[in-house]
C-alpha positions in Angstrom: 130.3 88.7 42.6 130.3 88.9 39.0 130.7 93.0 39.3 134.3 92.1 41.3 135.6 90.2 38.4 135.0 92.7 35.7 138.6 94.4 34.7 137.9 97.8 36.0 138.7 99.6 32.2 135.6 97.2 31.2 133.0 98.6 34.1 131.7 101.9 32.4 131.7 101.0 29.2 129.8 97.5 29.6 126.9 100.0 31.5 126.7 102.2 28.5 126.7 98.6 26.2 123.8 97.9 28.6 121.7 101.0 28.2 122.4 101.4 24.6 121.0 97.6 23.7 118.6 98.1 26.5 117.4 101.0 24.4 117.4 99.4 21.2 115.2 96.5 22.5 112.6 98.6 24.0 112.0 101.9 21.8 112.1 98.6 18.7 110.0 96.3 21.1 107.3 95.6 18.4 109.7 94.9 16.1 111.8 92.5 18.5 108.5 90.6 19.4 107.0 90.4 16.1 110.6 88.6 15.3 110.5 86.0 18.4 107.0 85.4 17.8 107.7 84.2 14.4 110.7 82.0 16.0 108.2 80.4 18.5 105.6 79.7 15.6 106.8 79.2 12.0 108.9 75.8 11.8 110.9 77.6 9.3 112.8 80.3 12.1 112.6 77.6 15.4 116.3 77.0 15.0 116.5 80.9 15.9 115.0 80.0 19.4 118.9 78.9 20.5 121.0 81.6 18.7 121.4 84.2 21.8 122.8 81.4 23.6 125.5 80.2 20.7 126.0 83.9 20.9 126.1 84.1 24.6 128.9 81.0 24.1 131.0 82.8 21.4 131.5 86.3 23.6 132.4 83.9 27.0 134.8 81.8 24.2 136.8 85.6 24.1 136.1 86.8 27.3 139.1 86.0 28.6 141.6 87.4 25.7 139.4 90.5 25.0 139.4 91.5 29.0 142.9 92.2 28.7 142.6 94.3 26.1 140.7 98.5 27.1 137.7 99.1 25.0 137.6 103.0 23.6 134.2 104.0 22.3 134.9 105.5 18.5 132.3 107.5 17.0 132.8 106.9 13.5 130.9 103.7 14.8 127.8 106.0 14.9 127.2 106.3 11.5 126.7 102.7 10.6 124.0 103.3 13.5 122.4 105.9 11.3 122.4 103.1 8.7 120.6 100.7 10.4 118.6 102.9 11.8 117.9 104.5 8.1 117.1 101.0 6.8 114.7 100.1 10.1 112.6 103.3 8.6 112.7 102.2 5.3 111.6 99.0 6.3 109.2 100.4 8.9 107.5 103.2 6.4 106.9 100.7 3.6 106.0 97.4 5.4 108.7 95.3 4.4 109.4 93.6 7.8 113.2 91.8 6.5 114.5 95.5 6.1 113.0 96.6 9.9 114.1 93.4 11.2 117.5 93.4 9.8 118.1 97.1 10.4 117.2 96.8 14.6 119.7 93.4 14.7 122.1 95.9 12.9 121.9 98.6 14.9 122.7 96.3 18.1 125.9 95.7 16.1 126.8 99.3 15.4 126.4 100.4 19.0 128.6 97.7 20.3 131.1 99.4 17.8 130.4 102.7 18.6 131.0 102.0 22.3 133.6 99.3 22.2 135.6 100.0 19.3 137.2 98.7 16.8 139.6 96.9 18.4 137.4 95.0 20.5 134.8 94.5 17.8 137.4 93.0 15.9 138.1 90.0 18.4 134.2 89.7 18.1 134.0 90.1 14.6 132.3 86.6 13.9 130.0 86.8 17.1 128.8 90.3 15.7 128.6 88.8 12.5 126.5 85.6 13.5 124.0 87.8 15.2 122.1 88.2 11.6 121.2 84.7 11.8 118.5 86.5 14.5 117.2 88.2 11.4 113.4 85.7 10.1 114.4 85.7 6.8 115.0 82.8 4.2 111.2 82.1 3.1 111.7 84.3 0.2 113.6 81.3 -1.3 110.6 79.2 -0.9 109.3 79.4 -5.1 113.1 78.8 -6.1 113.4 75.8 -3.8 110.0 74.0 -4.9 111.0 75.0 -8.6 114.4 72.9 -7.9 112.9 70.0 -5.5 110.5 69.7 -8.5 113.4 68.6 -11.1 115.1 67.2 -9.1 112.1 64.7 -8.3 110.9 64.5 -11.5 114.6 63.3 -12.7 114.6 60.4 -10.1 111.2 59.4 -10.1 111.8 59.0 -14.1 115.2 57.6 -13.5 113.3 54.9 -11.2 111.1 54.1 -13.9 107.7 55.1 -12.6 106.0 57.2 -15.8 105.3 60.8 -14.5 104.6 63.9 -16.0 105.4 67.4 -14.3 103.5 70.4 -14.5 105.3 73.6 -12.4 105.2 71.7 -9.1 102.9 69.3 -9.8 103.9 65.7 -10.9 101.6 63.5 -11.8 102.3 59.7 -11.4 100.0 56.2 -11.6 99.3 56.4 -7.7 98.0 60.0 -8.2 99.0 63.7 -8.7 102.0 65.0 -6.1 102.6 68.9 -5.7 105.5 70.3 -4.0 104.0 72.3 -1.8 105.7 75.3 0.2 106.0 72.9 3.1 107.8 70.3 0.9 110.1 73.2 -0.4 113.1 72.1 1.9 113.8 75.6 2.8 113.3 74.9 6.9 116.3 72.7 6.7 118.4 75.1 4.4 118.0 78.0 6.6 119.1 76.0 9.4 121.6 73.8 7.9 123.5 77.5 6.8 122.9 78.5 10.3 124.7 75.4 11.4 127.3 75.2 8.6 128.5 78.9 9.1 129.0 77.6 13.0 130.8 74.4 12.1 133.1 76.4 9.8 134.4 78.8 11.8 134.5 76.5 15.0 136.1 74.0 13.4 138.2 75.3 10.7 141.1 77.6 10.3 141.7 77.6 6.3 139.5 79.6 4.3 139.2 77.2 1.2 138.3 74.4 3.8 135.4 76.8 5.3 134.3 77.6 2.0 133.9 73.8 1.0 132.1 73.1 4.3 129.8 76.2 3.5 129.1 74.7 -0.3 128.1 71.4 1.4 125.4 72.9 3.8 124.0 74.5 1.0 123.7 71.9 -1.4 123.7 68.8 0.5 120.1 70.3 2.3 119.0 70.6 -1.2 119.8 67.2 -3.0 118.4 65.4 0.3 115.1 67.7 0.1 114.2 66.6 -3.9 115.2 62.5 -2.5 112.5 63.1 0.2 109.7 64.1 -1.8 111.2 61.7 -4.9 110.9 58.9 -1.8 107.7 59.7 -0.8 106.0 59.2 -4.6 108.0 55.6 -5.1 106.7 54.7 -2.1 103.5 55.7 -2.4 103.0 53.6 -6.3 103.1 50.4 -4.1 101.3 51.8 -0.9 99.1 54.3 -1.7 99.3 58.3 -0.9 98.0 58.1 2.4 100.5 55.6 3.7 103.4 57.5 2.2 102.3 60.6 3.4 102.4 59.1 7.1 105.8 57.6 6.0 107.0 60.9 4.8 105.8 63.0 8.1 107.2 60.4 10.1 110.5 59.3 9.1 111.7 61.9 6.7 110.1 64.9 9.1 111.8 63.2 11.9 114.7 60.8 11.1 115.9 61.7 7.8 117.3 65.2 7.9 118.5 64.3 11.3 120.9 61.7 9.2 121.5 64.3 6.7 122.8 66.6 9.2 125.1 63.8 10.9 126.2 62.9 7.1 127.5 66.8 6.7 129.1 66.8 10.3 130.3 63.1 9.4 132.3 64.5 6.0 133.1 67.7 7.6 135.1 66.0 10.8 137.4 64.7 8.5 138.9 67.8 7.5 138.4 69.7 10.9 141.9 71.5 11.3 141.7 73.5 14.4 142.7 72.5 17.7 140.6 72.3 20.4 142.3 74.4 22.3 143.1 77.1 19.4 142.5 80.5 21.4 139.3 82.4 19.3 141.2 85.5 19.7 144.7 86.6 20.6 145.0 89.5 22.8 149.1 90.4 21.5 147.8 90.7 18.2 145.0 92.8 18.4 146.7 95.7 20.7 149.7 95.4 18.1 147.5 96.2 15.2 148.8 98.7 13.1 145.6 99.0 11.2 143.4 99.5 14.5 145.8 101.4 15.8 144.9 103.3 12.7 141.3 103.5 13.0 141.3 103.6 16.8 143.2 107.5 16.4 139.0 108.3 16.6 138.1 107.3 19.9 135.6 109.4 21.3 134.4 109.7 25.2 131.6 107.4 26.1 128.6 109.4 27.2 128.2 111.8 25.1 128.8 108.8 22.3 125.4 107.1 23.9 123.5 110.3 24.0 123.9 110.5 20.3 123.1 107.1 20.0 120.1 107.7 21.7 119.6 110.9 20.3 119.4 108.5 16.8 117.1 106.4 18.0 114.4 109.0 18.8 115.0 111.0 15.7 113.9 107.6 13.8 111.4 106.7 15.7 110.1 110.1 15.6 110.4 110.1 11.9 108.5 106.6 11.3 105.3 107.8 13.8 105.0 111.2 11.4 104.8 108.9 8.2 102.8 106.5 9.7 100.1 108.9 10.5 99.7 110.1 6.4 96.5 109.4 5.0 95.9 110.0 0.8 92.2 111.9 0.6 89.8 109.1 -1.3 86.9 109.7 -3.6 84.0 108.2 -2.3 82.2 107.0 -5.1 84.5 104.8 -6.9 82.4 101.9 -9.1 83.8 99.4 -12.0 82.6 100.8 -15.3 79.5 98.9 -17.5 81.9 99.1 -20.7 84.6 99.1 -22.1 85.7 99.0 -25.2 84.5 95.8 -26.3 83.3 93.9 -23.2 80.4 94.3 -20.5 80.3 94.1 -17.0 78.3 90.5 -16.6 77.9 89.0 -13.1 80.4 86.5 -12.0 80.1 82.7 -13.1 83.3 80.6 -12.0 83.8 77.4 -12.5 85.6 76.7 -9.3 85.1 79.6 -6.0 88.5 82.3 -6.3 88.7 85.1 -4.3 91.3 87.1 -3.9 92.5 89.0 -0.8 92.9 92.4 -0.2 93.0 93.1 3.3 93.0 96.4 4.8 92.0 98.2 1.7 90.0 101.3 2.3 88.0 100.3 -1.0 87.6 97.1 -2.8 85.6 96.7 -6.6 84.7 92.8 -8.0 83.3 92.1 -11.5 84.0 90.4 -14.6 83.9 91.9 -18.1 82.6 89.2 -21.1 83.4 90.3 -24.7 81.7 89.2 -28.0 83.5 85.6 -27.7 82.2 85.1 -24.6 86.0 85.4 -23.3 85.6 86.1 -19.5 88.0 88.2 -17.1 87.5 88.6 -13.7 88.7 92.0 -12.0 89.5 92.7 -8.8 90.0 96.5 -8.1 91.1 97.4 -4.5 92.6 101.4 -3.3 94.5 102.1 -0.4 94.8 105.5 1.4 97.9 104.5 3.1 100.3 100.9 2.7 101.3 99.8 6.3 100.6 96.6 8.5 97.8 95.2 7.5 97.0 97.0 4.8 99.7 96.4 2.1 98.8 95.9 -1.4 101.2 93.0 -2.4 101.8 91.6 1.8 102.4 88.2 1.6 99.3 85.9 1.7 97.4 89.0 -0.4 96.4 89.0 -3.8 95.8 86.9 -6.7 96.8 83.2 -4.8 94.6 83.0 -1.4 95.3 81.3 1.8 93.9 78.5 3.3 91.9 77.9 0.1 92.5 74.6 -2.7 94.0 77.0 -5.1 97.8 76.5 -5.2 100.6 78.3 -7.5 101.6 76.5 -10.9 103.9 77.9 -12.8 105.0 81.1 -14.0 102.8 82.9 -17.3 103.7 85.0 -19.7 101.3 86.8 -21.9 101.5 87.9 -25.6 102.9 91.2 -24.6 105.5 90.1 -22.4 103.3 90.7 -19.2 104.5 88.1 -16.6 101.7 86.6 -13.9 100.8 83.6 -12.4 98.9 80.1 -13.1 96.9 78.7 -10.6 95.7 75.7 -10.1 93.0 74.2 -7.7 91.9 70.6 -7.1 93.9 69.0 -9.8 90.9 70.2 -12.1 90.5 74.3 -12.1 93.2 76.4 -13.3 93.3 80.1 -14.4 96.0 82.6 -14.9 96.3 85.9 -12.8 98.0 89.4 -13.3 98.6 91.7 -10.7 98.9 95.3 -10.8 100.1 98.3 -9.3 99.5 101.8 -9.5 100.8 104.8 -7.6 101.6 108.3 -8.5 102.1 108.3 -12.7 103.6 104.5 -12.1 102.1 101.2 -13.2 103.7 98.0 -13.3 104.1 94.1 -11.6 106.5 94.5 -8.9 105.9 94.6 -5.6 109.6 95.8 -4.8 108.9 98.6 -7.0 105.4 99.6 -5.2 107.5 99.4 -1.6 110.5 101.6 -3.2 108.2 104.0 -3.9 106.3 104.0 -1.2 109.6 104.5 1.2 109.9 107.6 -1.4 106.5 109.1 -0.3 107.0 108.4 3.2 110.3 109.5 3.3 109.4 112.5 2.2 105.8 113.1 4.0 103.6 112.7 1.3 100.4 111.0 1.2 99.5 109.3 -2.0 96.8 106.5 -2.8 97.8 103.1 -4.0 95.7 101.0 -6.6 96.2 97.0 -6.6 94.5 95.5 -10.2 94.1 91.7 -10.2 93.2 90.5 -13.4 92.0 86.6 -14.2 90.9 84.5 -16.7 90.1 80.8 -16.2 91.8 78.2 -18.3 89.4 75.9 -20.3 89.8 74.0 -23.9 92.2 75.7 -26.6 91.4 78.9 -24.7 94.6 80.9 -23.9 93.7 83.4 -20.5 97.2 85.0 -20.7 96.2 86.2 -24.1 92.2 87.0 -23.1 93.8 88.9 -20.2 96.3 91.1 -22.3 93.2 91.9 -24.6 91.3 93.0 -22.5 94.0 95.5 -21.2 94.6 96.9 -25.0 91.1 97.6 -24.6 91.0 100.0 -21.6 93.8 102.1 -23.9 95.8 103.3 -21.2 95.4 100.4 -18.3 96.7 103.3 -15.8 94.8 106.2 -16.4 91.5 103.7 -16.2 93.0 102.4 -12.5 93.2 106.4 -11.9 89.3 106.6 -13.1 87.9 103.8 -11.4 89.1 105.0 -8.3 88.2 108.6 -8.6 91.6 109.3 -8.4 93.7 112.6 -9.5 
């Protein structure tokens, strides 16, 4: 019986481990399965799917050494709780799933401290540590990562002496027009090469510099390989055509290459492994001699009444997020674009290629375009929000200004005369047009989406209900036309581009 070889000092306080995480993973259930749904389905996070078991393999690697040594729960460990469980709200409140992810996988952490203590946690310090690799996150990198794949294939595709000329991610070559697409970004392999690299280096290394090397390697190495892929796929492709070297590239680079790439680091890495394989993860002596834990360990607390404040914690959050959630701003219900404005009239929409912009879950949603005396054309997209949550989150990704699943694909960064930053977008090859997106809530307008959640944690936070106004505005790019500059116009012309947001939606 498993129960028989427990150290009896270990009995009680692995039960109240057990019904603190037991807690943690059902009162955050949604949160947990949204997370290992996007481990089963995004090819980005599948390297997630084996993580509880290299966990599961680093605890048993200690096991041994740590049973000799008597956990004491400590409850200073329960205010890193209240952190996690502060930054699962703030994630929670305003939609941004990283911050509700991260602060539920943190949380687990701080109740194994809280009921453990430090001296135990220490012997599991990298275990506890390696845990955030359960956290989705990594696709943020994505714009960065096709930005560097992009010069990097440029530089060899030049170098190789095929003419080509790059656009943002676009490069343009005698066999036809390559982009670097999301999917070509490398940044599955980089999440999972760090993943791997942070495991080789502590495994297999004892010196610091030597880990730090190692580390340096998994990031760039991922990285150089990525922009040789996609620089592969286009020389091929000059002599075969796209379609062959697309097959080529799915095939051999999806399959074969990266598994090389990864060998190559392990390859390079063995060489300077300096640990023994028998080299004990943790020594027992050393932790209960610990003048420093001994230190810190002058806290210890008694265990239950340590996980009834844990779980006292847990419900004052949870209680806290269902309040917020439940706010609703009061809407006009007559909201309408304007005819004029100062300067240019409402004219019916005439694109030369079909853009629409998403704005899911918005309680109110305005489309028009406004032609001045040039004949300068900007399309507006005006959408209001009684509430941001899931679903219905002005600047979510896959919302806005760049659609999904349609031909129009990002293409570099724009800046407009007044220092306005948005996006060009580019469809087909053929169709491009620049974008600005705003928001507006409570006196604020500006760009960032960080901002917009910030304040919206505020509100919520705080248990107020205020509206939230999204702004896309578009101009298509045609001749010696400039839409940055048609787009910053036509702002100077509603005066104050806030207060008209406020009008159009009725709101005070």
């Amino acid at each position: 019986m498993i129960a028989e070889r427990i150290v009896p000092a270990w009995k009680t306080p692995l039960v109240q481990l057990a019904l603190a995480w037991a807690a943690i993973l059902t009162m955050f259930a949604r949160d947990w399965a949204t997370m290992a749904m996007l481990w089963w389905d995004s090819s980005t996070y599948n390297h997630i799917l084996i993580v509880p078991a290299i966990l599961a393999w680093l605890v048993w690697q200690r096991a041994g050494e740590l049973a000799k040594v008597d956990p004491q729960p400590w409850w200073p460990g329960l205010v890193p709780l209240a952190g996690a469980l502060f930054l699962w709200l703030l994630g929670d409140i305003s939609g941004l799933a990283t911050a509700a992810h991260l602060g539920v996988v943190l949380a687990l952490q701080a109740v194994t401290l809280a009921i453990l203590g430090p001296r135990i946690c220490w012997g599991l310090a990298f275990p506890l540590c390696y845990a955030l690799f359960l956290v989705p996150i990594g696709y943020e990198l994505v714009p960065a990562l096709q930005m560097i794949t992009a010069s990097i294939t440029i530089a060899l595709t030049e170098a190789s002496g095929i003419p080509a000329h790059i656009e943002g991610v676009f490069i343009d070559t005698p066999a036809g027009l390559f982009e670097v697409a999301e999917a070509c970004s490398g940044v599955k392999f980089l999440v999972a090469m760090i993943a791997l690299g942070a495991l080789v280096a502590h495994v297999c290394f004892q010196s610091w510099w030597r880990r730090a090397a190692f580390m340096m390697l998994a990031v760039s190495i991922p990285i150089i390989a990525n922009g040789i892929r996609a620089w592969g796929t286009i020389y091929i492709a000059q002599s075969q055509g796209i379609s062959f070297a697309a097959g080529f590239d799915h095939i051999f680079y999806g399959w074969i290459f990266f598994a090389l790439v990864m060998g190559l680091l392990l390859l390079i890495g063995s060489k300077f492994f300096d640990r023994g394989v028998q080299a004990p993860f943790v020594d027992s002596t050393a932790l209960a001699a610990n003048p420093f834990l001994d230190r810190l360990q002058s806290n210890s607390a008694k265990g239950w009444p340590v996980l009834v404040v844990i779980l006292s914690l847990i419900l004052v959050a949870l209680a806290w997020s269902t309040r917020s959630q439940a706010l609703e701003a009061d809407l006009a219900t007559d909201q309408t674009l304007p005819s004029q404005i100062a300067g240019w009239t409402l004219v019916e929409q005439s694109r030369a290629y079909p853009w629409q912009p998403r704005a899911s879950g918005a309680d109110c949603v305005l489309r028009g375009a406004y032609q001045d005396g040039e004949g300068r054309v900007v399309d507006v997209v005006y959408a209001l929000y009684a509430a941001q949550s899931e679903g219905r989150e002005a600047g979510a990704f896959g919302e806005g200004a760049l659609p999904m699943d349609s031909e129009w694909r990002w293409l570099s960064a724009s800046t407009s005369t007044d220092g306005v930053a948005g996006d060009r977008l580019q469809a087909l090859g053929a169709h491009r047009r620049v974008a600005e997106t705003w928001y507006r809530k409570e006196g604020w307008i500006g760009t960032s989406t960080m901002h917009l959640k910030l304040l919206t944690m505020r509100d919520r936070l705080l248990l107020r209900a205020r509206p939230t106004a999204m702004l896309i505005l578009s101009a298509e790019e045609y001749g010696d036309t400039d839409p940055a500059a048609t787009i910053a116009d036509f702002r100077s012309s509603t005066a104050d581009l806030g207060n008209w947001m406020d009008r159009t939606g009725g709101v005070d």
